[in-house]
C-alpha positions as CSV (number, residue, x, y, z in Angstrom):
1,X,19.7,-12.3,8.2
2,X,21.5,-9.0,8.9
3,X,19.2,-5.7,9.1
4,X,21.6,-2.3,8.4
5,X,22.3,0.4,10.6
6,X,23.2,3.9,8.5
7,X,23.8,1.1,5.1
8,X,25.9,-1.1,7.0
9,X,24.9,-4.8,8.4
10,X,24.1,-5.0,12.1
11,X,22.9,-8.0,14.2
12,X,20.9,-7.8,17.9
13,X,20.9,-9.6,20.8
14,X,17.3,-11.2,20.3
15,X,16.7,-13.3,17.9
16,X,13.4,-13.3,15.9
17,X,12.4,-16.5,13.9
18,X,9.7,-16.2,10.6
19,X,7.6,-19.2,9.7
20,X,5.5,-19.8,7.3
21,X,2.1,-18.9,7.9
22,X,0.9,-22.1,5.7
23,X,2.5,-24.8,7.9
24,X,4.5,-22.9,10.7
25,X,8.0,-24.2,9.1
26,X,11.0,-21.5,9.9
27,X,12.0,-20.0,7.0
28,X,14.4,-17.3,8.0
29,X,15.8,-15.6,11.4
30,X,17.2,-12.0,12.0
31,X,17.2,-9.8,15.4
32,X,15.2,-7.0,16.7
33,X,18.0,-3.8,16.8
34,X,19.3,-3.0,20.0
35,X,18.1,0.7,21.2
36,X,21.4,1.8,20.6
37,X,21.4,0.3,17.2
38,X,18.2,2.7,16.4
39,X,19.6,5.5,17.8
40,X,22.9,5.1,15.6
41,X,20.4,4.6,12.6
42,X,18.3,7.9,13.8
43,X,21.8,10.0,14.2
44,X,23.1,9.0,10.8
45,X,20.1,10.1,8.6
46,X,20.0,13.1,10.8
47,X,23.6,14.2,10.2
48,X,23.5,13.0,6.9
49,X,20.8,15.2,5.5
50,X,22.3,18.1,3.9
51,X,24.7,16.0,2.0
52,X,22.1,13.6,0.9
53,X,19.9,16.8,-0.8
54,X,22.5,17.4,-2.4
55,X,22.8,14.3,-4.3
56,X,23.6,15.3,-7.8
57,X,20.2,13.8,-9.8
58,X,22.4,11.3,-11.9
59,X,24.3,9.8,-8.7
60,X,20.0,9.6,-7.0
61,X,19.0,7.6,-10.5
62,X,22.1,5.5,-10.7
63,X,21.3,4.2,-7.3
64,X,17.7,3.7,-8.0
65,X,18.2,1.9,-11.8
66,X,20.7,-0.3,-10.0
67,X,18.1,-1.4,-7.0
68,X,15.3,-2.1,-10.0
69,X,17.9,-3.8,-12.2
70,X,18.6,-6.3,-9.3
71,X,15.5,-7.0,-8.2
72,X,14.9,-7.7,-11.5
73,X,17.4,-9.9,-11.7
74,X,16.9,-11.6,-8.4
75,X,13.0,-11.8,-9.0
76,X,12.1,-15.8,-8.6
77,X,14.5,-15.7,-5.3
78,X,12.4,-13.0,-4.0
79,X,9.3,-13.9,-4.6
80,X,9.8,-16.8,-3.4
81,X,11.1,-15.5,-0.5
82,X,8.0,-13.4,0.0
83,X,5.5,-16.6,-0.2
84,X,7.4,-17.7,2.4
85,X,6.8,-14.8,5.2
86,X,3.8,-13.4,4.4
87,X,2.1,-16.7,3.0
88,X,0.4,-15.5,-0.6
89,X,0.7,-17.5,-3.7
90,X,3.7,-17.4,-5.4
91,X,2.1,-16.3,-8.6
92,X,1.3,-12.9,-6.5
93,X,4.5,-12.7,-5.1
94,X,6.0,-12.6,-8.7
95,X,4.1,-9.6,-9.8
96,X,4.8,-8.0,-6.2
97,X,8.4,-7.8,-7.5
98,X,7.5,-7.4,-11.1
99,X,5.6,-3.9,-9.2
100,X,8.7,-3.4,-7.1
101,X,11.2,-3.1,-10.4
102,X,8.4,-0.4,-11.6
103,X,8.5,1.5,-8.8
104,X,12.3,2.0,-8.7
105,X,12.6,2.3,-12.5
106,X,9.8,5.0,-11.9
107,X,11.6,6.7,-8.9
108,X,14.9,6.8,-11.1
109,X,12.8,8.5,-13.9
110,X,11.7,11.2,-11.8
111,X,14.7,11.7,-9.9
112,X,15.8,13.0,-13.0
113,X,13.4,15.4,-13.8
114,X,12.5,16.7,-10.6
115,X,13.4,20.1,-11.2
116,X,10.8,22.9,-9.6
117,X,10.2,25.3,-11.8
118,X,9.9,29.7,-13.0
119,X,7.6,31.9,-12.3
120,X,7.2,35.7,-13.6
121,X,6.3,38.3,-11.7
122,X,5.8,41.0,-13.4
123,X,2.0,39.9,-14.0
124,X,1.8,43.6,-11.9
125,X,3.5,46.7,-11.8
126,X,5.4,45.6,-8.6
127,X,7.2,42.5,-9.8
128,X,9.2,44.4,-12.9
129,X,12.1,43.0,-13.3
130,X,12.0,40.0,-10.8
131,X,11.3,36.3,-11.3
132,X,11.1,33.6,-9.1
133,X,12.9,30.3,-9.1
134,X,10.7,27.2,-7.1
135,X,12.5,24.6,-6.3
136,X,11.4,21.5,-3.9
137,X,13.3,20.4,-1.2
138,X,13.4,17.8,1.2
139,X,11.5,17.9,4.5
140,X,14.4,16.0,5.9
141,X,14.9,12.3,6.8
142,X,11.8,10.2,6.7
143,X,10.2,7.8,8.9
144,X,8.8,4.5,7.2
145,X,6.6,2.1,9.0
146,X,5.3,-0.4,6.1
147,X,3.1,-3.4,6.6
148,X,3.1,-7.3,6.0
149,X,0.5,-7.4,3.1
150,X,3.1,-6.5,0.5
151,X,6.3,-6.9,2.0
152,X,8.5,-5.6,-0.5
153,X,6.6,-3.1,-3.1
154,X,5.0,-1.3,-0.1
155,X,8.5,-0.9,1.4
156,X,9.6,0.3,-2.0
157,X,6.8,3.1,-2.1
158,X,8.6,4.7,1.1
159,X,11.9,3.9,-0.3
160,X,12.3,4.9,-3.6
161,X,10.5,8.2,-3.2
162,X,12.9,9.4,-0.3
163,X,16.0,8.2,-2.6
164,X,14.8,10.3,-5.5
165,X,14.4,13.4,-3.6
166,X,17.6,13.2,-1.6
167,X,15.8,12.5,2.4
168,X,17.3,9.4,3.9
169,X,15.0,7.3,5.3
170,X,14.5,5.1,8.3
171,X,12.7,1.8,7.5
172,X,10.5,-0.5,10.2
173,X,9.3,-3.4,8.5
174,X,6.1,-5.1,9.8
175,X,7.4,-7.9,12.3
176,X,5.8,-10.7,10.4
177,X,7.2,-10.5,7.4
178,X,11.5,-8.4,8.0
179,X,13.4,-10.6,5.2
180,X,12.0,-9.3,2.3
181,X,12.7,-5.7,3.8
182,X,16.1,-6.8,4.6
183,X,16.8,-8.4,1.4
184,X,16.1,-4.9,-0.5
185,X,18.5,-3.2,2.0
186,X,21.4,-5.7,1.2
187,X,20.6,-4.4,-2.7
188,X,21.2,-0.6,-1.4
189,X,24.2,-1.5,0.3
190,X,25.5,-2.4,-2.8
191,X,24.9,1.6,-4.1
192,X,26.9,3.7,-3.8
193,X,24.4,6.5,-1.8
194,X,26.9,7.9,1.5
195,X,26.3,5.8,4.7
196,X,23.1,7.1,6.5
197,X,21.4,7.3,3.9
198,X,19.1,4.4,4.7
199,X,18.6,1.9,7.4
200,X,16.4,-0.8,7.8
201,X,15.7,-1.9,11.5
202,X,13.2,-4.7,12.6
203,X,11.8,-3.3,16.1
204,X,8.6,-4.7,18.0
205,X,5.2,-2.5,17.1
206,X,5.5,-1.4,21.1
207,X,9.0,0.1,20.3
208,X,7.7,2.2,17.3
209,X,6.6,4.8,19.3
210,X,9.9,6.5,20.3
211,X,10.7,6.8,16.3
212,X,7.5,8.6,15.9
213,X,8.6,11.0,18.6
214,X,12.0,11.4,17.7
215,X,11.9,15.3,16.1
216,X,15.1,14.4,13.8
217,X,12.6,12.3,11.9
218,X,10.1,14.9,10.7
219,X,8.3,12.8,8.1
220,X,6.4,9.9,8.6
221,X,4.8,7.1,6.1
222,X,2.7,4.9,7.9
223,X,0.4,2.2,6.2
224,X,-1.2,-0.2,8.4
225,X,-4.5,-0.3,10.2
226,X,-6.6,3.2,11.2
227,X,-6.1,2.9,14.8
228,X,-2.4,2.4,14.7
229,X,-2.7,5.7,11.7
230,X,-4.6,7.6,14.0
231,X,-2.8,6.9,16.7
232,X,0.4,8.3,14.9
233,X,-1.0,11.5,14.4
234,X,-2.0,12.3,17.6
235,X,1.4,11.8,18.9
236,X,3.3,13.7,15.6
237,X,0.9,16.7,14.9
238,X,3.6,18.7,14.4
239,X,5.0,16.5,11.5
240,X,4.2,16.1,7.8
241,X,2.5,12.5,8.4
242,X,1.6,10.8,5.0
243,X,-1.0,7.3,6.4
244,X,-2.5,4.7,4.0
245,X,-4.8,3.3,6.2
246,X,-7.3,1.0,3.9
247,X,-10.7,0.4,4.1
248,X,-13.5,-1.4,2.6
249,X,-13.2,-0.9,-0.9
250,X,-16.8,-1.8,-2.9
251,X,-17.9,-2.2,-6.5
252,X,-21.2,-1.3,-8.2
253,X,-22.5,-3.0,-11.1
254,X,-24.9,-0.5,-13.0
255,X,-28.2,-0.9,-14.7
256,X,-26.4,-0.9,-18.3
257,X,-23.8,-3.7,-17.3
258,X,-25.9,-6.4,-18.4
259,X,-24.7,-8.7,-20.7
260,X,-23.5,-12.1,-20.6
261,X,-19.7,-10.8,-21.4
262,X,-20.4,-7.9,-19.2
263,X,-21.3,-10.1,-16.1
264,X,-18.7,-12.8,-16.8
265,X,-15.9,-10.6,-16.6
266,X,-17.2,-8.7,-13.7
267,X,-18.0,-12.1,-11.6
268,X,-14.5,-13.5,-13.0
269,X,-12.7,-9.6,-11.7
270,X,-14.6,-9.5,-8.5
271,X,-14.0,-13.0,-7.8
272,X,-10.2,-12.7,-8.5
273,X,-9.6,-9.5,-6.5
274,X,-11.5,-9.8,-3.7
275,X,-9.3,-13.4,-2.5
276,X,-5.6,-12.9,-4.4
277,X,-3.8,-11.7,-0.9
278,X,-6.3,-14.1,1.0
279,X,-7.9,-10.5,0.7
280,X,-5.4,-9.0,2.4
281,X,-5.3,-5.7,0.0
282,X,-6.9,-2.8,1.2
283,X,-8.6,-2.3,-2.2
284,X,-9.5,-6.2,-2.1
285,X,-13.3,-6.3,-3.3
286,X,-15.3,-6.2,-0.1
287,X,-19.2,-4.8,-0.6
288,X,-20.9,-5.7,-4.3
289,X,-23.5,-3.6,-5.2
290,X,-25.5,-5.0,-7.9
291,X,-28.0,-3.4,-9.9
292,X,-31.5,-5.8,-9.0
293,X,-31.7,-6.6,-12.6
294,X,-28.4,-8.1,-13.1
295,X,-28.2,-12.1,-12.3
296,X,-24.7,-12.0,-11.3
297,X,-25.0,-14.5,-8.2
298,X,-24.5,-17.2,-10.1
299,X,-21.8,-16.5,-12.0
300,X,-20.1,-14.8,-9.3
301,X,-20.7,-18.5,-6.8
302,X,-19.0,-20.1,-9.7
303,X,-15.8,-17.9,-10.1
304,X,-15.3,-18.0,-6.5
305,X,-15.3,-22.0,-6.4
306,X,-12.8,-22.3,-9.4
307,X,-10.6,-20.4,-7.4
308,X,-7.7,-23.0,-6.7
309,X,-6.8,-22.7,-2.6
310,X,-3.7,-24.7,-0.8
311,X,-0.5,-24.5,-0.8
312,X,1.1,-21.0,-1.7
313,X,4.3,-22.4,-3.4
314,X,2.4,-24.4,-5.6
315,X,2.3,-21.9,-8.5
316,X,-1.3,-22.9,-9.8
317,X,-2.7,-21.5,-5.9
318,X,-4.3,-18.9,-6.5
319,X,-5.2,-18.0,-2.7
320,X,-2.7,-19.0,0.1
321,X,-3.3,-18.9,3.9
322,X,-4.2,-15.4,5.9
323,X,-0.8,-14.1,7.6
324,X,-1.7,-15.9,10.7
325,X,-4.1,-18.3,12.4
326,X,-5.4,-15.2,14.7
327,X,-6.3,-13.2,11.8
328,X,-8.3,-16.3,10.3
329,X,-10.3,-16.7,13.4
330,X,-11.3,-13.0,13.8
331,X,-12.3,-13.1,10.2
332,X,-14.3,-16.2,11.3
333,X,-15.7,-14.6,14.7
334,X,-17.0,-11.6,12.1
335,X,-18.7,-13.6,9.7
336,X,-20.0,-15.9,12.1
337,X,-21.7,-12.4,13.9
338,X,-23.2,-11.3,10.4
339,X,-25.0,-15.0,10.3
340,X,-26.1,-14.4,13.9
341,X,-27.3,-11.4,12.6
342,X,-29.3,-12.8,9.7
343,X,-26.8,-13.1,6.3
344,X,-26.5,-16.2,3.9
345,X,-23.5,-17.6,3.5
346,X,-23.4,-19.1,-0.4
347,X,-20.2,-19.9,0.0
348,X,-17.0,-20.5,1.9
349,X,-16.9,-20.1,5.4
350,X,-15.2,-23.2,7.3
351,X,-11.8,-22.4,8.7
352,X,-9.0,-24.3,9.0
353,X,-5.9,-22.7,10.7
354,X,-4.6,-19.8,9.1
355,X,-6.7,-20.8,5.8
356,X,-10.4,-19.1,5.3
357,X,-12.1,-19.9,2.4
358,X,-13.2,-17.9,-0.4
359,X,-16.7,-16.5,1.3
360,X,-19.7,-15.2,0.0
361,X,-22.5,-13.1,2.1
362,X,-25.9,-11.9,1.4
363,X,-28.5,-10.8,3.4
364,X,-25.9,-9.0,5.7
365,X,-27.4,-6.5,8.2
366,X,-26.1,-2.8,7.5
367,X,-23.8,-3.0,10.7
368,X,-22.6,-5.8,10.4
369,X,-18.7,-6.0,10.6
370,X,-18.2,-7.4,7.4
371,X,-20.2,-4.4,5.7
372,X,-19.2,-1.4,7.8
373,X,-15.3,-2.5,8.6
374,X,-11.9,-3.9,6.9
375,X,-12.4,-7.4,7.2
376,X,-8.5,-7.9,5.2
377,X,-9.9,-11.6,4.4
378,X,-11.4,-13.6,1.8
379,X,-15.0,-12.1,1.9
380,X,-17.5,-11.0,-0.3
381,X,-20.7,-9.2,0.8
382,X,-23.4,-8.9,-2.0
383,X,-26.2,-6.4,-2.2
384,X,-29.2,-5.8,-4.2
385,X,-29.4,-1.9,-5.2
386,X,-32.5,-0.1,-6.8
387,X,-30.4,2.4,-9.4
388,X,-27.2,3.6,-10.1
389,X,-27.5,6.9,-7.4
390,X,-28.4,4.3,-4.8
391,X,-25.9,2.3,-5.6
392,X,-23.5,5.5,-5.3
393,X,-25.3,6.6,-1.7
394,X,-24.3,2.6,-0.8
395,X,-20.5,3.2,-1.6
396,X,-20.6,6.0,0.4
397,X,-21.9,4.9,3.4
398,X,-18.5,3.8,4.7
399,X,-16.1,5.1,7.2
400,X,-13.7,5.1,4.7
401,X,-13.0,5.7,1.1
402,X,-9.9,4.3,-0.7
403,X,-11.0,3.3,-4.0
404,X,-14.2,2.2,-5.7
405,X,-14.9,0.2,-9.1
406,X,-17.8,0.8,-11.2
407,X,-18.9,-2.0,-13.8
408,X,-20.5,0.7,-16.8
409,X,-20.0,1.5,-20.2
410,X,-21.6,5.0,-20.2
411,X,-19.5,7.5,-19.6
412,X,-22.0,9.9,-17.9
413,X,-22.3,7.4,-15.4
414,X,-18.5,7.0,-15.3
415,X,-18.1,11.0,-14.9
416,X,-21.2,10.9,-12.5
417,X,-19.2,8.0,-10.5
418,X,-16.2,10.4,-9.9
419,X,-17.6,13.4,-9.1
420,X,-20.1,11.7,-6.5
421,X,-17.9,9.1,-4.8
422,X,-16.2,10.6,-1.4
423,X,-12.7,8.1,-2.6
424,X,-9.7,8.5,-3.6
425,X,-9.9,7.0,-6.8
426,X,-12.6,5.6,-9.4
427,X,-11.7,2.5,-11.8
428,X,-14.8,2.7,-14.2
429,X,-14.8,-0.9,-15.8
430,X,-13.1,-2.9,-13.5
431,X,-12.3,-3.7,-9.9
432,X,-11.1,-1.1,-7.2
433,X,-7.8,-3.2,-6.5
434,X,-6.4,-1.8,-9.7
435,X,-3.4,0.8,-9.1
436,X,-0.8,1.9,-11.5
437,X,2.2,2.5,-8.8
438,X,3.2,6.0,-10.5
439,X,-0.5,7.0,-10.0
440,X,-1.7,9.2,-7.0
441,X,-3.0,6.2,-4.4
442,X,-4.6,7.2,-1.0
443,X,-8.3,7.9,0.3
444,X,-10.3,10.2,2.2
445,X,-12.5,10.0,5.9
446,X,-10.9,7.0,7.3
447,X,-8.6,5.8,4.4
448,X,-5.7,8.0,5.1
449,X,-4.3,11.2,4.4
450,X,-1.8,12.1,2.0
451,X,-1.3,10.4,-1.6
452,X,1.2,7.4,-2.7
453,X,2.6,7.1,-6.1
454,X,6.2,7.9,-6.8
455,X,5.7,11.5,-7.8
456,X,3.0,12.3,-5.4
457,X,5.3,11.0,-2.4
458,X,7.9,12.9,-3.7
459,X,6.0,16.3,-3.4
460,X,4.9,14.7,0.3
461,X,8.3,14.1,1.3
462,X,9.8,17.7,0.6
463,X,8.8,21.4,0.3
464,X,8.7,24.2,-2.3
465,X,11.2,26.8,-1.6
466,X,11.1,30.4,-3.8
467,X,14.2,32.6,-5.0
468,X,13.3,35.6,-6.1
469,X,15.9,37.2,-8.6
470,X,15.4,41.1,-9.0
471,X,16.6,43.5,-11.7
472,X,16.1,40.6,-14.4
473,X,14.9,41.7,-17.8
474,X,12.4,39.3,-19.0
């Protein structure tokens, strides 16, 4: 499969195979781009900068309405096409493009209204007669770096956003899982945006670094792990660096969350959301804090069991393979630690290859891996808590702090929730691995700086610049 230099088709020297990470079958092969090949890519959006902010707003939207019309169009060959890089069940690869058409029927929306804004000044004596125009503009091209978890909507959340605002963008997909990446770039070469305007260029992890670097690339939008985010801004400080970095998202089930409906849907949510990317979500349900009064256990043992595992293109599979063997066994090496250390596993926790079970933990010592890290796997850690504000002082005993979901139906306790929670966003009601993709997404400490969501990248991805017209009567 071609990648695109500047929105043409390019091929490298070295070929790179994909294979499935269920049974290790080759389903695709493309090439890492030549240095030169990057460089043409970098030079293009560079030089292509001013003409692409001045896109005209309709000629942006078009572009972006024709990219979510065909994706649309194209969804059952996609997702298929995503279940067979990155290994998740097929019916999650479905809504992955179901959330990709969103995002760029989203982007075209705003596109269209993203129009700054007026300001009077003659709020004192000084500004008679003057008003200022505020218009954004973009920071100039952008660098994406997006990973394997969600090979298509998380390229689309650094995508879309630089389209609508008029910044081309340079795209490095995650190395395991190019084709889907390369399959949305063959849909924007069908635009008509001007050459340069994208370019989509598979490139080791080890070659990244030179991109990051590059100065004609002054944004960058990194998701991915918090070493590699960190790492990036070190070497960029003098960049606008937006990172998504994840982390080890919990839920808390509250005193007043007691009911047989109440725990039912929380064990059936938890259970769900915690294994539907193999847990490979950085908001995948990882801690459960449970009021000491609420029997949820059982309930919670026996959602996790019904879970259907296996193949990922059967389309009953509800949780397919990790997104390689390696990854299962340092899951495995983790939980096997915490049960050194003195948890419980009720269930789950036999490997086999790249498949870990659906696994449940109790009795897990406070720094244990699977409590204080992101384990990105199928595992559930349960905890007794003594009260709601303990459960809260729980939640935020984390390095991180993405997103949080709080099982209640009092609204003090929701409000409560959301002004003490150190995250970047409270679901009251239901699991943290809920996100609207026009929403602000992104977390504080070590979840990242910067917000996702179409409109809130857009603001990331360019600047506000004033024009103040004097001698105006008002």
């Amino acid at each position: 499969m071609d990648f695109y230099v500047a929105g043409a088709p390019a091929h490298g020297d070295e070929e790179v195979t994909v294979t499935h990470p269920y049974d290790g079958r080759v389903v695709g092969h493309t090439s890492w781009a030549k240095d030169d090949q990057v460089e043409a890519a970098v030079a293009a959006a560079a030089a292509v900068a001013d003409e692409a902010a001045a896109l005209p707003a309709h000629v942006r939207a078009a572009a972006l309405d024709h990219v979510s019309r065909r994706l649309a169009e194209r969804r059952q060959e996609i997702g298929e096409l995503i279940t067979a890089e990155n290994g998740k069940p097929l019916k999650w690869a479905l809504i992955e493009v179901d959330r990709a058409v969103s995002v760029f029927r989203w982007a075209a929306e705003e596109a269209r209204r993203f129009a700054g804004g007026v300001q009077r000044l003659d709020t004192d004596a000084g500004g008679t007669g003057r008003i200022a125009l505020v218009k954004r503009v973009p920071r100039g091209p952008v660098l994406g770096i997006s990973p394997f978890n969600f090979p298509l909507n998380l390229v689309a959340h650094k995508v879309a956003p630089a389209i609508a605002v008029g910044a081309p963008i340079v795209l490095k997909p995650a190395p395991a899982t190019p084709l889907t990446a390369l399959l949305l770039g063959s849909i924007l070469a069908e635009t008509d945006l001007p050459a340069g305007m994208f370019s989509v260029l598979p490139i080791p992890n080890d070659r990244a670094a030179a991109l990051v670097a590059d100065p004609r690339l002054p944004i960058v939008s990194f998701t991915g792990s918090g070493p590699v985010g960190a790492q990036i801004r070190r070497a960029a400080p003098e960049k606008h660096v937006t990172l998504e970095l994840g982390g080890n998202a919990a839920v808390l089930l509250c005193a007043d969350y007691g009911s047989d409906k109440d725990l039912d849907w929380a064990a059936q949510r938890i259970a769900t959301f915690a294994n539907y990317q193999a847990g490979q979500s950085c908001i995948a349900v990882q801690r459960v804090f449970v009021h000491e009064a609420l029997d949820l256990l059982p309930r919670l043992i026996t959602a996790v069991e019904a879970l259907k595992t296996g193949d990922p293109t059967d389309p009953t599979v509800e949780v397919g393979p990790m997104i390689s063997e390696d990854a299962a066994k340092r899951v495995e090496v983790w939980v096997d630690e915490a049960v050194a250390g003195g948890a419980t596993v009720l269930t789950g926790g036999k490997r086999a290859g790249a498949t870990y079970p659906p696994t449940v933990l109790t009795d897990v010592p406070a720094d244990a891996k699977v409590m204080t890290e992101e384990v990105f796997g199928p595992v559930l850690v349960v905890s007794p808590v003594a009260s709601d504000e303990a459960g809260f002082a729980a939640i935020n005993d984390s390095a991180y702090g993405l997103q949080a979901g709080i099982f209640t139906h009092d609204i003090q306790t929701a409000f409560a929730a959301h002004r003490r929670l150190d995250v970047g966003g409270v679901i009251v009601g239901d699991v943290p691995s809920y996100r609207a993709d026009q929403m602000p997404y992104g977390g504080s400490k070590g979840s990242g700086v910067g917000r996702e969501g179409v409109a809130s990248a857009m603001d990331d991805y360019t600047e506000p610049r004033v024009m103040v017209l004097t001698g105006v009567e008002i």
